[in-house]
N, C-alpha and C positions, 0 to 999 in steps of 0.2 A: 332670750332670742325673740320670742313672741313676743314679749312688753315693749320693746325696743324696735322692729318693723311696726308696732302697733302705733309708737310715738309719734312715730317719724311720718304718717296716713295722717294722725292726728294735725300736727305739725304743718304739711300740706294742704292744710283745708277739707282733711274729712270730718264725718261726724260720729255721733259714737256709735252707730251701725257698722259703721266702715272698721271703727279702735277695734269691736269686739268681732267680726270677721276676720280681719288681720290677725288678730290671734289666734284662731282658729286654724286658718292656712299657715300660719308660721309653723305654729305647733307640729301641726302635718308634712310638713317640710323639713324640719327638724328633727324630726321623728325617721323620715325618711331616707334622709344623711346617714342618721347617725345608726340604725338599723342595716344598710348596705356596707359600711365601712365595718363594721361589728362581723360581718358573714365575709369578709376577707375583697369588698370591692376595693379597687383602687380609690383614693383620694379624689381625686377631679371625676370620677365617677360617680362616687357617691354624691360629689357637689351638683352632678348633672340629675340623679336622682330626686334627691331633693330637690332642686330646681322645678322638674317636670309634676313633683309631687304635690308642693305647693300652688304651681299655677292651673293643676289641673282641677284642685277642691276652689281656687279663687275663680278660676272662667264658670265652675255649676253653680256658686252663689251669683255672678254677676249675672248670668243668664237666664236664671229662673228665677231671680228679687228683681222686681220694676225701682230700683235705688238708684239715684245717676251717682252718687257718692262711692259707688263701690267699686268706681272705675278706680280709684284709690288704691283699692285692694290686691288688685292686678299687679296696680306700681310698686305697692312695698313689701308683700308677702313674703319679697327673694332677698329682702335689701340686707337679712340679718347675717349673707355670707358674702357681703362685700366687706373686704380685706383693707377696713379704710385702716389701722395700723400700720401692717407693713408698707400699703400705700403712701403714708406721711412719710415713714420711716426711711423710702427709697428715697425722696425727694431731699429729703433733708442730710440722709447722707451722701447725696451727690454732692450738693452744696458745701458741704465739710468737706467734699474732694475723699470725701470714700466710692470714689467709681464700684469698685467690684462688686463692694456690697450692696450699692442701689438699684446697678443694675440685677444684682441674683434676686433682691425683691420686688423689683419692676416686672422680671420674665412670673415670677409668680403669681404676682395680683393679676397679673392678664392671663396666664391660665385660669385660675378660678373664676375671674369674670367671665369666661367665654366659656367653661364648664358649664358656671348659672344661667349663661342666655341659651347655650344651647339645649339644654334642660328642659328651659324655658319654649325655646322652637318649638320641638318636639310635642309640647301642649297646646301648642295652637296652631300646629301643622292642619288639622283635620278643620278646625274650626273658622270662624270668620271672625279677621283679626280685631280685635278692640280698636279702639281710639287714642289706647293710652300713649303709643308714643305721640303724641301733642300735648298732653295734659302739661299746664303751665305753672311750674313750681317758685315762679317770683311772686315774692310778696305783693301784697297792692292794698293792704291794710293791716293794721299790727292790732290782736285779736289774745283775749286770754289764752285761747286754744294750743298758740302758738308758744308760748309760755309751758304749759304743762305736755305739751308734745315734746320738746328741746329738753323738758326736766327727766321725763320719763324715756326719753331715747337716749341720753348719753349716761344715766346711771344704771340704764340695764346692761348697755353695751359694753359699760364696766365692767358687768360680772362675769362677760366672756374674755375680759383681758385679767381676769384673775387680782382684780384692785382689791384691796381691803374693805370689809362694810365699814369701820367709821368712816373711809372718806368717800361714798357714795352721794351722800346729801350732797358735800363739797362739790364733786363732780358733777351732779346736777345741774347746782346752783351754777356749776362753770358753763356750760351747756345752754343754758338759758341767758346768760351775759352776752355771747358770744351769737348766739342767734339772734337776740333782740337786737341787740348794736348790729349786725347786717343789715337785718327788717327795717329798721328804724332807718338805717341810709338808703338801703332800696326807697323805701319807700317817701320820706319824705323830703330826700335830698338829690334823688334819681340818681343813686350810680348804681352801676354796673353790678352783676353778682359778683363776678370776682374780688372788682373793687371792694366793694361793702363787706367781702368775706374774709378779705386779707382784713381789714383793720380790724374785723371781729374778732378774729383768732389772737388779732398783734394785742387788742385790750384786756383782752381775756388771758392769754399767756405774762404779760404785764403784771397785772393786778397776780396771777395766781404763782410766781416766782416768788412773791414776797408771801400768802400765802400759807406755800410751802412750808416757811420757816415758823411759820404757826401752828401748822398739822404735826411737825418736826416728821417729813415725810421728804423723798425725792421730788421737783417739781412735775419731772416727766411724767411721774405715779396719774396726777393728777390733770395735767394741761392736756394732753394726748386723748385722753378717753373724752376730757372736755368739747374737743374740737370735733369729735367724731360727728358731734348733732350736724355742722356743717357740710358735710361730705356729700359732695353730688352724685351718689351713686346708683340715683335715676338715669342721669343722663350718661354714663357710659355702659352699662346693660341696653339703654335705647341705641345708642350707637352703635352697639352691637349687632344687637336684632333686626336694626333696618340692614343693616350688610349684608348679615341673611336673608334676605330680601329683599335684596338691591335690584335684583330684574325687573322688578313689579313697581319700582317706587317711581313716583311723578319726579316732575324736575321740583315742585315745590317740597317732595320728600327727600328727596336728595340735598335738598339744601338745609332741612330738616336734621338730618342727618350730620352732615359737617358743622354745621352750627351745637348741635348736641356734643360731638368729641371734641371741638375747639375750646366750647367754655367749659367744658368735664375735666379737661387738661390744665386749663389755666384757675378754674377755681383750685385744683389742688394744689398747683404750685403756689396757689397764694395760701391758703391752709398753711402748705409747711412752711412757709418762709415765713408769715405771721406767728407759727408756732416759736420757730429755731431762732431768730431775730433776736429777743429779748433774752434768752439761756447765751447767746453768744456773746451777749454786750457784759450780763451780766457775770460770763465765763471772764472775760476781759479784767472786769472790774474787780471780780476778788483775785486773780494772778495779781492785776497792778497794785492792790493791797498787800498780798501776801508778800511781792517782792519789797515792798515799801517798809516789814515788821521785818524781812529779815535784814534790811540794812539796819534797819536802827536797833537790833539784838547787837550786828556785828559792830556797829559803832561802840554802843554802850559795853560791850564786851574789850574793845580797844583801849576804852579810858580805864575800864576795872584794870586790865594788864600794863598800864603804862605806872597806874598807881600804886 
């Protein structure tokens, strides 16, 4: 959990003051989860515990270190209990036309998100709010940092989804494909996050279907936790929070605001659809093979009983 919000700081242009606070606060956060749920709190309780737990050790370093970088810290300390999983999972099973199911983990991932912000209120009820909902998470240079932030966040985030260690490195390496190929069109070709995140995931899902059959592993095993590095789940925590205070926001926060759940919304549906894309075509392709072996068994089956 801490390696993994630590990545993701990293990832966003902190430095290694920031990586090794982030773990600190995660841990803290973490710790504070899983300590309340253990003493018989509710789930989305504890998620609010932690929540508050973490951002309350991440505001005493931010406040007491003259570090502009640790405004960082703020932003990812909570990121390790966004539910980017079932998040993909809900999208992608709409898309499949599994209504029931996307929506039961649609209603979920927005509870626990607004468990985490409100957590997170809570710690910055009393104080004066940061800055962080501004802090601007587009690329605008591709930087080693970013590289070993995308490696280090989506192979730790593996270990919360219960992947195998041999295919960690794998997943890494998927995670850093998948983040560069955004960066790289952010950046040097101007599109859109969304834009640049769908084709990240579609390259990365692409390349790791085939893969698959290398690790002799399911591809989901690995593409899924790959994508996770992608997951903008800065900006729907920030859409959150500013709701929570929405009386106070300017018209330029409010617009703030919608512009944060607009592209929070549309980067994931491109996540999942960059994910599911490639599993579909390639679902397609071996049905249309496998029907194709069983006509020629029953052919060649025909000519054995005629002879």
């Amino acid at each position: 959990c801490a390696l993994g919000s630590a990545g993701l700081a990293f990832l966003y242009s902190g430095d290694m003051i920031a990586f090794i606070v982030t773990v600190i606060c995660s841990l803290i956060g973490y710790f504070g989860r899983t300590l309340s749920v253990r003493f018989g709190c509710n789930e989305y309780v504890g998620i609010a515990i932690g929540g508050f737990a973490a951002m309350v050790s991440a505001y005493g370093f931010y406040s007491h270190i003259e570090q502009a970088s640790l405004v960082y810290v703020l932003v990812c300390c909570t990121l390790f209990m966004i539910p980017g999983v079932p998040l993909i999972n809900s999208v992608i099973d709409t898309i499949n036309n599994h209504i029931l199911s996307g929506i039961t983990r649609a209603i979920r991932t927005i509870l626990i998100v607004g468990s985490m912000t409100l957590g997170m209120a809570m710690a910055l009820y009393f104080n004066p709010m940061p800055a962080f909902s501004f802090v601007d998470i587009k690329p605008y240079v591709l930087s080693i940092e970013q590289i070993i932030g995308s490696f280090t966040a989506a192979a730790s985030f593996a270990v919360l989804f219960n992947a195998p260690v041999r295919l960690l490195v794998s997943i890494g390496i998927g995670g850093v494909l998948c983040v560069f190929t955004r960066n790289l069109l952010a950046v040097e070709f101007g599109f859109s996050i969304p834009g640049a995140t769908f084709v990240g995931a579609a390259v990365m899902s692409v390349i790791y279907v085939k893969v698959s059959t290398w690790l002799k592993t399911s591809s989901t095993i690995i593409i899924v936790p790959s994508a996770i590095a992608l997951m903008p789940g800065i900006l729907y925590y920030r859409f959150l929070f500013d709701m929570l205070h929405i009386n106070s926001l300017s018209e330029s926060g409010l617009l703030h605001m919608v512009q944060s759940g607009v592209t929070g919304i549309l980067t994931i549906v491109s996540i999942a659809v960059g994910v599911a894309i490639p599993n579909v075509l390639a679902q397609k392709y071996f049905k249309a093979r496998k029907e194709r072996r069983i006509q020629q068994h029953l052919a060649t089956r025909h000519i054995n009983d005629s002879q």
